[in-house]
C-alpha positions in Angstrom: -122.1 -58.8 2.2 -122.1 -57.0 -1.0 -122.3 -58.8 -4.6 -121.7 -58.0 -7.9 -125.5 -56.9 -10.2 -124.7 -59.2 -12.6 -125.5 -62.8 -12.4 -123.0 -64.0 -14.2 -120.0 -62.6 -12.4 -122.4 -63.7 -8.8 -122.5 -67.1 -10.6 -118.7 -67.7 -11.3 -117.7 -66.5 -7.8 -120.0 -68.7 -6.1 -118.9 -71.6 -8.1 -115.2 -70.7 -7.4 -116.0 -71.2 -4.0 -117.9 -74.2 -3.9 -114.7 -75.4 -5.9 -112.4 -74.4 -3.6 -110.8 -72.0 -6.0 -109.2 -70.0 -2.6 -106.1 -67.7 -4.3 -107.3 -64.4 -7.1 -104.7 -62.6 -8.6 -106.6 -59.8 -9.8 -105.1 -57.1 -12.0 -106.8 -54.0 -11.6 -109.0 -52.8 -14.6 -112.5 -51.5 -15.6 -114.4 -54.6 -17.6 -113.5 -57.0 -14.7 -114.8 -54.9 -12.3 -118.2 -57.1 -11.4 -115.7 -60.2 -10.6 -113.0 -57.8 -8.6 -116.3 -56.7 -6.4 -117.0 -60.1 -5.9 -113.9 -61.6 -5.2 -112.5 -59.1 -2.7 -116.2 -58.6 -0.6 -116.1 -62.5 0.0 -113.7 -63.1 3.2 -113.5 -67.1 1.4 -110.7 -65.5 -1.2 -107.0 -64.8 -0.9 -107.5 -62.0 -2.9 -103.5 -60.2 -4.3 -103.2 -56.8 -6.7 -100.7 -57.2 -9.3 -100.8 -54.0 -12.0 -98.4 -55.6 -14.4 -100.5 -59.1 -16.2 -98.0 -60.5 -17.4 -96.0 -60.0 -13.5 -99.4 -61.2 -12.1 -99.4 -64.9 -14.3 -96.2 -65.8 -13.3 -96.7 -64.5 -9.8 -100.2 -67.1 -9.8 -98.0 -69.6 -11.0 -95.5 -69.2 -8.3 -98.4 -70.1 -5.9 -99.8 -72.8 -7.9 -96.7 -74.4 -7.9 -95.9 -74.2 -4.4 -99.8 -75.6 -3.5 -99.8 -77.8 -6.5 -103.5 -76.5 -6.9 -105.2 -74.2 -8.8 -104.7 -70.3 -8.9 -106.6 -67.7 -10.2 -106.1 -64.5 -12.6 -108.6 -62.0 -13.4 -108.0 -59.2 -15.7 -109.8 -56.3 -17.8 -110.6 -56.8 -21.7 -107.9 -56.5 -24.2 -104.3 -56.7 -24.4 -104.1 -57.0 -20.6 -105.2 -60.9 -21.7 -102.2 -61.3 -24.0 -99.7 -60.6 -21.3 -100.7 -63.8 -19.7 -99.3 -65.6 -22.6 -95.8 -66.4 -21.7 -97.1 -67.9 -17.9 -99.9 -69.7 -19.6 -97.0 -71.4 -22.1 -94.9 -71.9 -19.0 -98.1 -73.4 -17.0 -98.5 -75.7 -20.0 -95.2 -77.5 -20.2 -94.5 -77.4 -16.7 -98.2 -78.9 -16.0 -99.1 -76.1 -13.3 -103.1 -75.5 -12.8 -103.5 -71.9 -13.6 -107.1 -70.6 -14.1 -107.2 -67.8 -16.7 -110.2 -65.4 -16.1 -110.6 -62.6 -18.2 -113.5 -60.4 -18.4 -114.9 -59.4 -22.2 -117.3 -57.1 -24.0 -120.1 -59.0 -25.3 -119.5 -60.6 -28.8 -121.9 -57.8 -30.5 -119.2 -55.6 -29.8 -115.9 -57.1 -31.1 -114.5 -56.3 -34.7 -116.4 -53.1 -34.7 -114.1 -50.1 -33.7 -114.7 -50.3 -30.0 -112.1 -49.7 -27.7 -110.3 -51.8 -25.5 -111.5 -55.5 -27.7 -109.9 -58.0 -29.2 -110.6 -61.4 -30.5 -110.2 -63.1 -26.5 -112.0 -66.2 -27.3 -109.7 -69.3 -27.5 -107.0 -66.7 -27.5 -104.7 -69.4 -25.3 -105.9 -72.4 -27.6 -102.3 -73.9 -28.4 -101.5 -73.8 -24.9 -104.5 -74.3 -22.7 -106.2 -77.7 -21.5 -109.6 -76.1 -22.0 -111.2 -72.9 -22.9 -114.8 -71.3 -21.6 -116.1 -69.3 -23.6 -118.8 -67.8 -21.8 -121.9 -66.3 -22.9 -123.4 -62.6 -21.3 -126.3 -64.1 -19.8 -126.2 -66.6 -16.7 -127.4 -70.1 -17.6 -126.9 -73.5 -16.6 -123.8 -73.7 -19.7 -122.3 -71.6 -18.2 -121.8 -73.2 -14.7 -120.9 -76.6 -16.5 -118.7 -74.0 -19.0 -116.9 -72.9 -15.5 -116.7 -76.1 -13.5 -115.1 -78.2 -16.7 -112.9 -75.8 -16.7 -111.5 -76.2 -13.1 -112.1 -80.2 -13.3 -109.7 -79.9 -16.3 -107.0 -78.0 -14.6 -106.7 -80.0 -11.9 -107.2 -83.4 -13.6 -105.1 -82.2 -16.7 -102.5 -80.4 -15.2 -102.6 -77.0 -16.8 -104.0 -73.4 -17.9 -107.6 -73.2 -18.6 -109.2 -69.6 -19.8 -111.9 -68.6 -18.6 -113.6 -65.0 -21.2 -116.6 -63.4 -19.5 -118.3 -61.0 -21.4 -120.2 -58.5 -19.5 -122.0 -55.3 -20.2 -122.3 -52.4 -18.7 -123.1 -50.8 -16.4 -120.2 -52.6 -14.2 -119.7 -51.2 -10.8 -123.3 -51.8 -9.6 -123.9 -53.9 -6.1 -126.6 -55.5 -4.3 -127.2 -57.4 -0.9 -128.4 -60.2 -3.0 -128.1 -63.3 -4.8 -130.3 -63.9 -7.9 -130.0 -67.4 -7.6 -127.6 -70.3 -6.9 -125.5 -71.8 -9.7 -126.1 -75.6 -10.9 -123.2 -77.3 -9.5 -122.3 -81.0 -10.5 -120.0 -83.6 -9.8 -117.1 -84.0 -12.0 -115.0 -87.1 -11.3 -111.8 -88.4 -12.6 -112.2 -92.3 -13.3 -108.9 -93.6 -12.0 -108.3 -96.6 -13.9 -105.6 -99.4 -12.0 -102.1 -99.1 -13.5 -100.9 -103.0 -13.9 -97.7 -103.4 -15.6 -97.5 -106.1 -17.9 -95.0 -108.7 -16.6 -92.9 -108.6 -20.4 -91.7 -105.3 -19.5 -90.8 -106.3 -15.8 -88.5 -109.4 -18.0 -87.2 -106.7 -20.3 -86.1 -104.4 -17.4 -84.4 -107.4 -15.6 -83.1 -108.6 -18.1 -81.6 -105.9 -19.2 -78.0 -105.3 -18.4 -78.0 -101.6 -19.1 -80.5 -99.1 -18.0 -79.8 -95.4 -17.7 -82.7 -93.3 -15.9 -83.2 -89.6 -16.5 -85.1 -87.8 -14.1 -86.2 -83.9 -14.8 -87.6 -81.7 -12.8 -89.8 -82.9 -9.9 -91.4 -81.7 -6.7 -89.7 -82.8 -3.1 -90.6 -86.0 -1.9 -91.9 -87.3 -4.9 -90.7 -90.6 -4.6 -90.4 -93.2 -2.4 -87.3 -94.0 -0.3 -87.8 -97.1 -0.6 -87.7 -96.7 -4.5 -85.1 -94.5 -4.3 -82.9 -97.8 -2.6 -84.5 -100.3 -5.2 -82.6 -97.9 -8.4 -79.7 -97.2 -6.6 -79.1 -100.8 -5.7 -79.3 -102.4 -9.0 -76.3 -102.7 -10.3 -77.6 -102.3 -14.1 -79.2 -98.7 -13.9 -77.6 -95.6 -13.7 -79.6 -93.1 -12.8 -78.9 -89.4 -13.6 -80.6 -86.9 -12.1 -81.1 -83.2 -12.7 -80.8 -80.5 -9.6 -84.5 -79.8 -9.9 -85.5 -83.5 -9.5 -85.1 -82.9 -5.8 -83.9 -86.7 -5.6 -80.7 -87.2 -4.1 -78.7 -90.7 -3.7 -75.2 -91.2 -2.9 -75.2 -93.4 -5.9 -76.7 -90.6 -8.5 -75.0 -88.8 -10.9 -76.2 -85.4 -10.2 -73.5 -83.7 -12.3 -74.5 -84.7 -15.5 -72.7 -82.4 -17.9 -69.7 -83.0 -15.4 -70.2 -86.3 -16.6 -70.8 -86.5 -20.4 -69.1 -83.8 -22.0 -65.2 -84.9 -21.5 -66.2 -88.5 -22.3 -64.2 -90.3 -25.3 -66.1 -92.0 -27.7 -65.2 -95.5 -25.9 -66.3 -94.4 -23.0 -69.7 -92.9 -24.4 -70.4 -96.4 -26.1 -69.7 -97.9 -22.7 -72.6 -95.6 -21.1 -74.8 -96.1 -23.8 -77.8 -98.1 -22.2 -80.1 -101.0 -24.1 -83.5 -99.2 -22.4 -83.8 -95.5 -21.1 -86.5 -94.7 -18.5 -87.1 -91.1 -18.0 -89.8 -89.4 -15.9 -90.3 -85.6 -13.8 -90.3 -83.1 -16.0 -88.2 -81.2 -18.7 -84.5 -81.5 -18.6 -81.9 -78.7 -18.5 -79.0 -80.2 -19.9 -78.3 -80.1 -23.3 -75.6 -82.5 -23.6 -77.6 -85.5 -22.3 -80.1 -84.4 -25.0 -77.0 -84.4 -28.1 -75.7 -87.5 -26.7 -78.8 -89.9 -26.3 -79.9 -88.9 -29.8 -76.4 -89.9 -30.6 -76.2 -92.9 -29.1 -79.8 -94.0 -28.7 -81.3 -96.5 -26.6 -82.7 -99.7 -27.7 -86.0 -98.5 -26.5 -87.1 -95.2 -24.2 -89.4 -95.7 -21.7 -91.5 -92.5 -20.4 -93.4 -92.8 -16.8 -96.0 -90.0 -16.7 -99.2 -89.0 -15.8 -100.2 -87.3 -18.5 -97.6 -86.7 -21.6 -94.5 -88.5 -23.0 -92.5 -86.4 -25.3 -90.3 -88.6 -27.8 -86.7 -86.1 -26.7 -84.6 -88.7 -28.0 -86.1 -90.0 -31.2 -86.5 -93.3 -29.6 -89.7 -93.2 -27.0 -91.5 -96.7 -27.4 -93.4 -96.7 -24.5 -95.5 -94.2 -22.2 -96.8 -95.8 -19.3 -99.4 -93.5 -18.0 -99.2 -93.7 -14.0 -97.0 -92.2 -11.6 -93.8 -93.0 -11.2 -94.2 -94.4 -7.5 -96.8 -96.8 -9.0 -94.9 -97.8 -12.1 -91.3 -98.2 -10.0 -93.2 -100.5 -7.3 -94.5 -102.8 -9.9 -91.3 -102.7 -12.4 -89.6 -104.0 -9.0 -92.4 -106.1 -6.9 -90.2 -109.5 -7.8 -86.5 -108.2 -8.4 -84.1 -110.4 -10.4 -80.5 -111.0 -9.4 -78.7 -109.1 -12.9 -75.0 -109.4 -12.9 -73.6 -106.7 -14.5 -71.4 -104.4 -14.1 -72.7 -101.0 -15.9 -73.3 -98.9 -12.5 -69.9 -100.2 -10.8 -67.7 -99.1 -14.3 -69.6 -95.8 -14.9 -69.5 -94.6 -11.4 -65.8 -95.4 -11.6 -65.7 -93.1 -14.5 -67.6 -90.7 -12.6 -65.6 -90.7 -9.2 -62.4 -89.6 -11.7 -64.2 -86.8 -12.7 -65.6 -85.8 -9.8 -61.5 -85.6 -7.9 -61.5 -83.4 -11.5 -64.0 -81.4 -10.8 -63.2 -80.7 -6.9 -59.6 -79.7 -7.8 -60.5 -77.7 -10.5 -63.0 -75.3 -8.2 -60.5 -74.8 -5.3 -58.1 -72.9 -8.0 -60.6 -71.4 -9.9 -60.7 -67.7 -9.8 -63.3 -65.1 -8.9 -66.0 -65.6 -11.7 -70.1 -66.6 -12.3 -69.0 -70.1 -11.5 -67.1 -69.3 -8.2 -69.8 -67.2 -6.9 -72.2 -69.8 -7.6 -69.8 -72.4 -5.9 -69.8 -70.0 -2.9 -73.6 -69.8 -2.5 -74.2 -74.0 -3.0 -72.0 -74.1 0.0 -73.3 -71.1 2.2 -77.2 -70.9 1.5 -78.5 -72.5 4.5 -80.7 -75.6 4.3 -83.8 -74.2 5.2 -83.8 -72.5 2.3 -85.8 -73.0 -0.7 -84.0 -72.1 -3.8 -85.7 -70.3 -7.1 -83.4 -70.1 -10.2 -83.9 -68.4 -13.6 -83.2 -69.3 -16.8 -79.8 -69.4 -18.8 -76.6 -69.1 -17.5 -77.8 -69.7 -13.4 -79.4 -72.6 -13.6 -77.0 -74.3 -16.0 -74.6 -73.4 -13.0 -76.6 -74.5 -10.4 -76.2 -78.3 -12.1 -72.9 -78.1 -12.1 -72.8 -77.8 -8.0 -73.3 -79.7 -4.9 -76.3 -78.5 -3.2 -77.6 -79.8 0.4 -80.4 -82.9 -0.4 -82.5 -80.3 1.6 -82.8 -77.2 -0.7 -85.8 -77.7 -2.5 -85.0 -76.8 -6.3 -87.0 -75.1 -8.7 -87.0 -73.5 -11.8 -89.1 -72.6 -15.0 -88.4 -75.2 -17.5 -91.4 -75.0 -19.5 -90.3 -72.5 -22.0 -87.0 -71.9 -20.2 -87.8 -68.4 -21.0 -86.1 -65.7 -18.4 -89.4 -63.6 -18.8 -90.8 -64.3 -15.4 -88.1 -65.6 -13.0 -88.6 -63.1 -10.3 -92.4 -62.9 -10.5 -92.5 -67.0 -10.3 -89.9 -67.1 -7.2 -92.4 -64.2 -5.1 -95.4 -65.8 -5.9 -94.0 -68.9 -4.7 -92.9 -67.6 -1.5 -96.2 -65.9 -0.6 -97.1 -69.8 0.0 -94.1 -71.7 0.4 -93.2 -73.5 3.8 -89.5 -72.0 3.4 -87.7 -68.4 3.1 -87.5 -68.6 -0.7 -84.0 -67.2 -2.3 -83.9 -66.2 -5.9 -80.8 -67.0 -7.6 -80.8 -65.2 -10.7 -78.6 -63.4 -13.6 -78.6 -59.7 -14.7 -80.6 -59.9 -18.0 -83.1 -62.3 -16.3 -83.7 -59.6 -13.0 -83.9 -56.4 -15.1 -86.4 -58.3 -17.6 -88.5 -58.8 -15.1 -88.1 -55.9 -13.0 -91.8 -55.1 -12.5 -92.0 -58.1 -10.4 -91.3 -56.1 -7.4 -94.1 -53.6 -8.1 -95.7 -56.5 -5.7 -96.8 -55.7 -2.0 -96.7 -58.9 -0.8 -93.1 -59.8 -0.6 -92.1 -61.8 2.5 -89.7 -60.6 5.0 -87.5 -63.5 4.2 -87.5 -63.6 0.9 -83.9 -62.8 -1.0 -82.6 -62.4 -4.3 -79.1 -62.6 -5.5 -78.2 -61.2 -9.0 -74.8 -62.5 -10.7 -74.3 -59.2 -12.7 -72.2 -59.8 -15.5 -72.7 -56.9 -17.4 -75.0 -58.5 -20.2 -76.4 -62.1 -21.5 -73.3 -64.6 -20.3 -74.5 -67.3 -21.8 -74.0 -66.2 -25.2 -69.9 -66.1 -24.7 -70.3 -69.9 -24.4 -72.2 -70.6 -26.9 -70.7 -71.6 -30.4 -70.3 -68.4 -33.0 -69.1 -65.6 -30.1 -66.8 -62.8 -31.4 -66.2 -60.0 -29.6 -67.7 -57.3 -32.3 -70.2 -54.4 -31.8 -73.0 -56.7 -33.1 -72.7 -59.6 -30.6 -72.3 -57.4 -27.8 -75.5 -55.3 -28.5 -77.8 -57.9 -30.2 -76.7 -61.1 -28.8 -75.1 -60.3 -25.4 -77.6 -57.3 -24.8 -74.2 -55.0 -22.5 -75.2 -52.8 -20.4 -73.9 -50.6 -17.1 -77.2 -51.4 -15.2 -77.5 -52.1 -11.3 -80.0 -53.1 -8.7 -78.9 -50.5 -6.2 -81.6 -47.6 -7.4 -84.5 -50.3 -8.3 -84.0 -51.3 -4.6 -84.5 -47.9 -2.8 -87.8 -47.9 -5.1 -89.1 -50.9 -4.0 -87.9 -50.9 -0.6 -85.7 -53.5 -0.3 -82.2 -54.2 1.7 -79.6 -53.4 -0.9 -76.0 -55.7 -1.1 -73.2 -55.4 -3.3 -70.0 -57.2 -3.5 -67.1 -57.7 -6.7 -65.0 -60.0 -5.4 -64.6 -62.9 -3.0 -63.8 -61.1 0.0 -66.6 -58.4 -0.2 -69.1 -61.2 -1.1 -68.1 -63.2 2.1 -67.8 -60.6 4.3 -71.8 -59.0 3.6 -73.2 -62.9 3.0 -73.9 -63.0 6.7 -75.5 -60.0 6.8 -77.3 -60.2 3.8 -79.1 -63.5 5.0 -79.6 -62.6 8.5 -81.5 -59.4 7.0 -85.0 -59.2 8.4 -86.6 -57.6 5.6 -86.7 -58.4 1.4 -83.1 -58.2 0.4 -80.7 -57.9 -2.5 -77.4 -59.1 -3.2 -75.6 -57.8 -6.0 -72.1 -59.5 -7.6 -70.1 -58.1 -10.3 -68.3 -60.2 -12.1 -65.8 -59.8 -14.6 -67.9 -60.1 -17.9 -65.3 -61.0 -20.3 -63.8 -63.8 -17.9 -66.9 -66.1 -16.8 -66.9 -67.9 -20.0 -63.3 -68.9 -20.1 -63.4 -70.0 -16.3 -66.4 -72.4 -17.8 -64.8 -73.5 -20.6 -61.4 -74.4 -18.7 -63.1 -76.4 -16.2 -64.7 -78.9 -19.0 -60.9 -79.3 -20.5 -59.8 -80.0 -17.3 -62.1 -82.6 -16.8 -60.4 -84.5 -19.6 
């Protein structure tokens, strides 16, 4: 087998290996040349070309999402680095392990007119669990340097970076190893979670307790903890759609629910302690109303961070939420109240609401969406991007098992399509991308990608522009809010499609999109589906069905 000259880029592969550091995202370039040798000569590594950096992130963090375990990205010196930013942000707040490798000049040649530097050092350093900087020479820092730095994303949940300098000459090889790396043992100390009994009393005491759950992974909690919530008749538990949690008890609607409430009826749902765990939360309106109304105390189950969204965190028990719900409910006391039965009640109404109002609704963004929650089949794994779609997607019923996921880190729309193909490449599931216009077209390089299942589909709600921005407060129709805010165009995914290779759909109505939906998901090869829908109608179909709800 064939290695890499240098030691130090011999040294870091070896050590990725030894890890278990399997999947390299590599994007091709000159300076990273000595770790591209290396990686794609060793049969170990799962080795994927991406051209586009900032395409190649996202698509790492796809994977690492899907494996929950650590991914790698190498690239060349320069601004290649900075177009990891917006996954690295993303891996941050979303607490993905992403391994950020990028190769360097040595120091002596920054900040003096060479070509192709930058600063790269701690270039990621708001946004990264940890940062190895490494020097040009191998040594014995820099294997700890490297294996901190996988410890840390796997322990911490996050990005770590990774700058190798190295000098040239770049491309040379040898049969050899200089040496083996110094590996050591790093080892999380797990310290026992044991919840003090005063919160158990607060909790059953407590006539009033609302959980919030955020984005999650399937099967992350227990059945059995799942019954304990849903049959206590002070909690109500809301749930968003990518909390994969389902109970017939839950309130998985939970704009359906808040936004027509009267101010009675808002004091009524207004609980003495919040618990919230999973991950960040789509709706807005929860967010307005709990800083509204606030809980007496808000309670935050979590690994690793508690964020005070509500101006009224008190507590952050560090454990997983498995482990904290077991113990809150080990001995169970008998609480009479009535909070579930009279907000569920409320609920019920608005759900007859909300079933009426969607058999009469016309063609439209949220009828198209409506039509997919009840046609995608089960198997599927569902991938939604940011804005308008996924704000739509928690407004339908979805089947309890369509695994839900979305980027709700930065809730930026500037890797949707990357994410969803990366996370195909290793999920268990055909993988269906449910995305808008804007959000597709952003991130159009995405398919530049040769590793796209056969299964794998997207569907773009094309709307002509930014839809979101006609329901949000301050819309006029004027030159200026169409072009700066709405961002109109006459775009379509028919062209990009030939280019890429992929199965090509369109439909702009209700019976062209049933009669190709058949077709377009029994299509054996990476597929398309395009809807038009009428741009200046969407937001008054979306804005109707909240009155109606009244």
């Amino acid at each position: 087998m064939m290695y890499p000259k240098i030691p130090l880029a011999q040294n870091l592969i070896e050590i990725f290996k030894q890890k278990g550091v399997q999947h390299i995202v590599i994007s091709p370039g000159s300076r990273n040349a000595p770790l591209t040798i290396g990686f794609t000569a060793n049969p170990f590594f799962n080795c994927y070309s991406i051209v586009d950096e900032r395409c190649a992130a996202f698509f790492a963090l796809g994977m690492a999402q899907q494996l929950q375990q650590p991914v790698a990205v190498v690239c060349t010196s320069g601004s290649a680095l900075l177009n990891y930013y917006p996954a690295v942000a993303e891996a941050f707040y979303s607490q993905i392990p992403l391994l950020i490798v990028s190769a360097d000049r040595p120091q002596s040649k920054i900040d003096i007119g060479d070509g192709q530097t930058i600063r790269q050092e701690n270039v990621f350093a708001n946004h990264s669990i940890y940062n190895a900087n490494l020097n040009e020479e191998a040594s014995e820092e820099n294997d700890l340097k490297i294996q901190e730095a996988i410890f840390y994303a796997v322990s911490k949940k996050g990005p770590v970076h990774i700058n190798v300098p190295f000098e040239e000459p770049l491309y040379e090889t040898t049969e050899f190893l200089h040496g083996a790396p110094v590996l050591v043992d790093l080892i999380q100390k797990e310290e026992a979670f044991v919840l003090d009994k005063s919160f158990q009393e607060q909790w059953h005491l407590a006539s009033k307790k609302m959980v919030l759950v955020g984005e999650l992974a399937p099967s992350s909690i227990s059945n059995k903890l799942i019954q304990d919530l849903a049959s206590d008749p002070s909690v109500v538990v809301l749930t968003e759609k990518s909390s994969n949690l389902h109970h017939v008890q839950f309130i998985d609607k939970i704009d359906t629910l808040i936004t027509p409430l009267n101010e009675e009826e808002l004091t009524i749902l207004k609980p003495e302690i919040l618990l919230t765990f999973g991950g960040m939360v789509v709706s807005k309106r929860i967010k307005s109303y709990l800083r509204k109304f606030q809980p007496q105390a808000h309670w935050h189950v979590d690994e690793l961070r508690a964020y005070d969204t509500f101006g009224a965190l008190k507590e952050h028990f560090v454990t997983h939420p498995n482990r904290f719900l077991a113990q809150l409910y080990a001995h169970p006391l008998e609480k009479q109240s009535d909070y579930a039965s009279i907000v569920l009640e409320i609920w019920n109404k608005k759900v007859q609401k909300h079933n009426t109002y969607l058999k009469e609704m016309p063609f439209s963004d949220f009828k198209v969406f409506e039509y997919i929650s009840k046609h995608l089949p089960n198997h599927f794994q569902l991938q939604v991007s940011n804005s308008s779609a996924i704000r739509y997607v928690q407004l339908l019923d979805f089947s309890s098992l369509t695994s839900i996921y979305c980027n709700r880190g930065t809730s930026g729309i500037d890797g949707s399509t990357s994410t969803a193909i990366g996370a195909a490449v290793k999920a268990t599931s055909p993988v269906c991308l449910l995305t808008g216009d804007i959000s597709f077209f952003y991130d159009s390089n995405a398919l530049w990608n040769n590793y796209i299942p056969r299964n794998f589909k997207i569907i773009i709600l094309n709307n002509s522009g930014g839809g979101i921005f006609r329901i949000l407060p301050g819309h006029e129709e004027t030159a200026t809010f169409n072009t700066y805010f709405e961002t109109s165009h006459e775009l379509t995914a028919e062209y990009m499609a030939k280019m890429y290779g992929l199965s090509y759909f369109e439909a702009c109505d209700f019976e062209t999109l049933d009669s190709v939906w058949n077709t377009f998901i029994a299509e054996s090869t990476p597929s398309i589906l395009e809807v038009f829908t009428p741009e200046k109608e969407n937001d008054k179909v979306l804005l109707r069905y909240f009155k109606t709800l009244n």
